[in-house]
N, C-alpha and C positions, 0 to 999 in steps of 0.2 A: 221793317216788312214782316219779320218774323213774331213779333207781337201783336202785330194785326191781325195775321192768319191766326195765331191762339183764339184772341178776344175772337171773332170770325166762328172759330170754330164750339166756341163757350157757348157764345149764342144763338148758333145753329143746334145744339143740343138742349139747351134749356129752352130754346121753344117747341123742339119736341117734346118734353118731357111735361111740358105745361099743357100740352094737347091731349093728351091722356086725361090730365084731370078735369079740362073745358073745353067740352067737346063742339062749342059755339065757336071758337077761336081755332078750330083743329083746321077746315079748308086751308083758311088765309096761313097758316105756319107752312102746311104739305106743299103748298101753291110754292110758297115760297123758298124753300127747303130745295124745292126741283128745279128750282128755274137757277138756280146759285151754281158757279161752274165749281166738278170735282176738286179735290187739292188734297197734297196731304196737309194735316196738322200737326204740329210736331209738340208735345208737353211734357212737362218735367212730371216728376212720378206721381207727387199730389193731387194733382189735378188729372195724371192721366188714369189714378184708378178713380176718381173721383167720379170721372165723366161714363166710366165704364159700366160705374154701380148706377147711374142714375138712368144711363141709355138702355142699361138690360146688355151689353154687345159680348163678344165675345173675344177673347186673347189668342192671339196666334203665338207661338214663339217658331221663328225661324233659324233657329242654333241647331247644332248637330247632336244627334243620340246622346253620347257620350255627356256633350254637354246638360242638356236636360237631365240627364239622370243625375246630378249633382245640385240638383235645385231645378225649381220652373214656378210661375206662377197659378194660382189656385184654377184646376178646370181649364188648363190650356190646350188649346190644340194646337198639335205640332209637326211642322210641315221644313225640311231641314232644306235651307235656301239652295244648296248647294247640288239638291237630288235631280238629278237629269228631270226628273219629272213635277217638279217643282209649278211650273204654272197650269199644267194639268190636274194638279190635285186642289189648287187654291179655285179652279174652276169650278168645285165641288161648291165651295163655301156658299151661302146666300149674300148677293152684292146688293138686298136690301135693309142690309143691318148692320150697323156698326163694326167697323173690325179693329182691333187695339193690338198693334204690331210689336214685337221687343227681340231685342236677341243681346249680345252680350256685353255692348259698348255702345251701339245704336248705327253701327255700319252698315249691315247686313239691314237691320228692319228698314231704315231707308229708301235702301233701295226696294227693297219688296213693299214697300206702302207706294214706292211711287210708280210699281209696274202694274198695281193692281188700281189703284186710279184710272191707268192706260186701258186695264182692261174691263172697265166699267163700276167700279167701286165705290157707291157714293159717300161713304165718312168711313176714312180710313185714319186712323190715328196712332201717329208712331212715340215711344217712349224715348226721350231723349236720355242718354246715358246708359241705356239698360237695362236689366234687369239688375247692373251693381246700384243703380241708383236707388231702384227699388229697395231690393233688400237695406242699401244706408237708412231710408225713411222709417227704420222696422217695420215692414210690412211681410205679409207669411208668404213664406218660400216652401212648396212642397220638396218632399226627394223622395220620386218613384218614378221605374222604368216606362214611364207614362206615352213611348213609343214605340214598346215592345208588342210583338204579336200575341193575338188571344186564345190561339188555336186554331182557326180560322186556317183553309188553304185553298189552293187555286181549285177554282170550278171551272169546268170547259162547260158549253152547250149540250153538248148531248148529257155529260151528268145530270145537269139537273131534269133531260128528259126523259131519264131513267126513271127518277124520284118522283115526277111528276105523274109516271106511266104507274109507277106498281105504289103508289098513296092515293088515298080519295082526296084530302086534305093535309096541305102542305102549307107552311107558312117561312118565307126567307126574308132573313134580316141582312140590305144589302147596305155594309159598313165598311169603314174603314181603322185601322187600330189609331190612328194618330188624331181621330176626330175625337175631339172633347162628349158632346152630345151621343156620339156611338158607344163609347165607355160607361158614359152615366147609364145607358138603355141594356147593356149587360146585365143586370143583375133581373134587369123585370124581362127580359125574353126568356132567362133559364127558367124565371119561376113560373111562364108558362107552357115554357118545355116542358117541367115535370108534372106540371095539371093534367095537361093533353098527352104525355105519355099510352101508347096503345091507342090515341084517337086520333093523332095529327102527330106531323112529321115536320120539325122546326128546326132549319138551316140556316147556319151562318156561310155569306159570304166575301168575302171581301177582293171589293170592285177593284183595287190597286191591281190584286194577283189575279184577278177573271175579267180581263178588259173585253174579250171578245164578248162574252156573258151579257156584262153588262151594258155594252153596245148592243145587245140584239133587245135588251129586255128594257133597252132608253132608262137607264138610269142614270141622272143627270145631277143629282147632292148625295148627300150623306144624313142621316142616315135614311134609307127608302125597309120600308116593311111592303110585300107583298104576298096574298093570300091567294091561293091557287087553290080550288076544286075541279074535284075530276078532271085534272091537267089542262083548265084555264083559268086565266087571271078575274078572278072577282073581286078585289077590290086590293086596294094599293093606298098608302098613306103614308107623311115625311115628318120627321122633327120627332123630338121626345113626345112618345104618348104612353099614358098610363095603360096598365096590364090591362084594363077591362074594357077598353078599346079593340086591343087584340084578340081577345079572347070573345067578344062579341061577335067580331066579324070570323072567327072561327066555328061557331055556334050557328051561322046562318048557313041554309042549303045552298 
């Protein structure tokens, strides 16, 4: 049974991946891609970065602080199974993209690949063994506190209806430290903090520590940008974007 969901799961992904490149065969794959009941997939480390490079998806690791800072996989995000808040934050993720689970022996990701199935996840794929598996296959192990905070601290409501009252143009980055995608987008929102320096007012928030915030302002993934003039919302955009996206829509009246 357990080989069939693999094979199962090979070739649910290789017909995505062939739909990209023939876009005549692309209905007939999605058609059927959707109609296939969730499950998780469980794969040995080969095949499970294998599938991960070719689906585009993204790594969760569900091990604790501690443990990640001794190793994690390349660009993971990390969500510690154990955090009271735990399926509230995996809520963030997008449940139309692959998600490639691990944690330290393959205990933990099990079970968190099979509650996010329950909670709508359609190709959830767990690494059997680990992340020791991984690393036996020599494959690259980072080590950095890759879930430590950025600086970032709690916003209540009225803050930011302060900033919003005494700026013309305001731009807030609403992240989280433990999302892969919101790390990578640090380095291009400072650099357009420091363009717009004296002209716009560029905020980090993170929706973990400003839940009420982020409930009022419906911020519902990771990461959300949104640009405020004259203290209302003009435009709003998600997912890694380049600087000149942002700064475009800061450029407009």
């Amino acid at each position: 049974m357990r080989f069939s969901h693999v094979l199962l799961g090979v070739l649910t992904l290789c017909s995505l991946a062939g739909c990209r490149k023939a876009e005549g065969s692309a209905g007939a794959a999605a058609s059927t891609t959707q109609q296939e009941p969730s499950h998780v997939v469980r794969l040995a480390a080969p095949e499970f970065r294998k599938l991960a490079e070719q689906a585009g998806g993204g790594y969760l690791d569900v091990r604790t602080p501690g443990e990640v800072a001794r190793g994690h996989l390349p660009n993971a995000s990390v969500i510690d199974f154990h955090d009271p808040k735990f399926r509230q934050k995996v809520e963030l993720l997008p449940k139309d993209k692959p998600i490639f689970v691990y944690c330290a022996s393959g205990g933990r990701s099990s079970a968190a690949a099979e509650m996010m199935v329950q909670m709508g996840f359609g190709h959830v794929y767990d690494l059997q063994g680990g992340i020791g598996s991984w690393a036996g296959e020599g494959y690259p192990v980072e080590r950095s506190e890759t879930a430590a905070a950025d600086g970032s601290k709690a916003m209540e409501p009225q803050a930011l209806d302060a900033l919003l009252a005494g700026n013309k143009r305001v731009l807030v980055d609403y992240h989280t430290p433990w999302c892969a995608p919101c790390r990578r987008m640090n380095s291009v929102v400072d650099a357009v903090a420091e363009a717009w320096k004296g002209r716009a007012m560029v905020v980090r928030v993170d929706i973990g520590e400003s839940e009420a915030l982020a409930a009022r302002e419906k911020i519902q993934g990771v990461p959300v940008f949104v640009v405020y003039v004259d203290g209302k919302e003009r435009w709003r955009g998600s997912g890694e974007l380049p600087r000149e996206v942002l700064e475009a829509q800061l450029t407009k009246p």
